[in-house]
Phi, psi and omega in degrees: 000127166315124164296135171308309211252165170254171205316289168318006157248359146282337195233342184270172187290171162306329176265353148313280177330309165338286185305002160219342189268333152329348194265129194273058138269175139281178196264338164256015152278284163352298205283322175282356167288313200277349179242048200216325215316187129299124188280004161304327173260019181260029184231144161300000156284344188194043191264286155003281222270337170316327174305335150315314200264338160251017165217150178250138189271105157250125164325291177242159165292178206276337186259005202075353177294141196271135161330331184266016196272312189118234183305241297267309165347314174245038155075013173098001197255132183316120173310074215234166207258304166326307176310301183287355177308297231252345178244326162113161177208179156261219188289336197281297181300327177293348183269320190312306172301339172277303195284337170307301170303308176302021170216004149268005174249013182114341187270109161005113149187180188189153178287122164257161180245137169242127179356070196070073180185152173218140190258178164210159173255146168202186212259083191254099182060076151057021173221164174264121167253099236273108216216122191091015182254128184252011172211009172135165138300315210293003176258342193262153187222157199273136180337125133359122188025063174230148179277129185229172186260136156081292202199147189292324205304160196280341155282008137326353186283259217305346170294326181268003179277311191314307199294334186261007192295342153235125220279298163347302202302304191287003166290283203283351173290331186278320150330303175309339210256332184289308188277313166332326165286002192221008147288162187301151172303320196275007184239335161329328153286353188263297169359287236257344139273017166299319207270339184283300178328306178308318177191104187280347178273344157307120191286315210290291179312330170289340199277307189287001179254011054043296175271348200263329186268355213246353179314024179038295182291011183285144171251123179358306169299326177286341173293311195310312187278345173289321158324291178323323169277333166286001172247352196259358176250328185317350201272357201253028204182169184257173171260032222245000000 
């Protein structure tokens, strides 16, 4: 029997899953995506980028009322993924529709905003990829009420995707880091260079070795080599 969904909603984490069970469609916007999509786009590679191929950018409507009116744009009738199809959008409504479709087949994704612009990200052959873009990861930041990890900008995605590809390591590093808080000030740091050594790609734990170093009773040589290890690991993760 065919699976409804594609291989990323079977195979990602609790934190994927955000990014599709999360989606401001409905479930009978979803059902009109998987039985609408184009089948040339019906794989998780290029379930996204159909939005190119089914919405069209307009301005105006077929009657002349402008994309900038709001409701009277789609005649006063619920803005729906059939809608922006059968009527037309800009940038806002072609990244909704990308992510609407990648998220009724399974797939990871979400709108990022760009400088007047509004873009989307989604999860493609196992990296986070940029879709609709006119200015970069380092300008987009992640959408209004979307739940985010670290920081809204938008490549915290692939940074908390690297920390979790080994899922174990970033578990007990976040343990580790959670028992740091409730350790002696002179120990905190060893805590917490545990937890850098374990998953160097965890962001969260670098913010807290940060305070952890700030310790007065610390002895010098251990600041020192801990700089040193934070540059020689920091190479695992972004910067922004």
């Amino acid at each position: 029997k065919e699976k409804l969904f594609f291989t990323p909603f079977y195979q990602g984490t609790a934190w994927h899953l955000r990014y599709i069970v999360g989606s401001w469609q409905t479930n009978e916007e979803h059902i009109w995506a998987r039985e609408n999509i184009l089948q040339d786009y019906k794989n998780e590679d290029k379930v996204a980028d159909v939005t190119h191929k089914m919405i069209k950018y307009k301005l105006y409507n077929d009657d002349g009322v402008s994309v900038h009116s709001g409701a009277p744009y789609y005649y006063n009738k619920p803005i729906t993924l059939e809608a922006y199809h059968k009527i037309g959008a800009v940038c806002g409504g072609i990244s909704r529709f990308a992510v609407g479709m990648a998220q009724a087949h399974g797939v990871p994704a979400l709108m990022v905003g760009q400088p007047g612009h509004c873009a989307y990200i989604w999860y493609r052959k196992g990296q986070w990829v940029i879709g609709n873009d006119i200015s970069g990861w380092s300008k987009s930041d992640t959408h209004s009420y979307i739940q985010y990890s670290w920081k809204r900008k938008a490549p915290f995605f692939p940074a908390m995707d690297n920390a979790q590809k080994n899922l174990n390591n970033y578990k007990l590093s976040e343990k580790l880091r959670f028992a740091a808080r409730f350790s002696e000030p002179h120990d905190k740091f060893e805590v917490i260079e545990a937890a850098s050594s374990i998953c160097p790609q965890n962001y969260a734990v670098w913010q807290e070795m940060e305070l952890a170093l700030e310790e007065p009773t610390l002895p010098r040589d251990v600041v020192h080599q801990a700089v040193v290890s934070t540059q020689s690991r920091s190479r695992y993760f972004f910067l922004f």
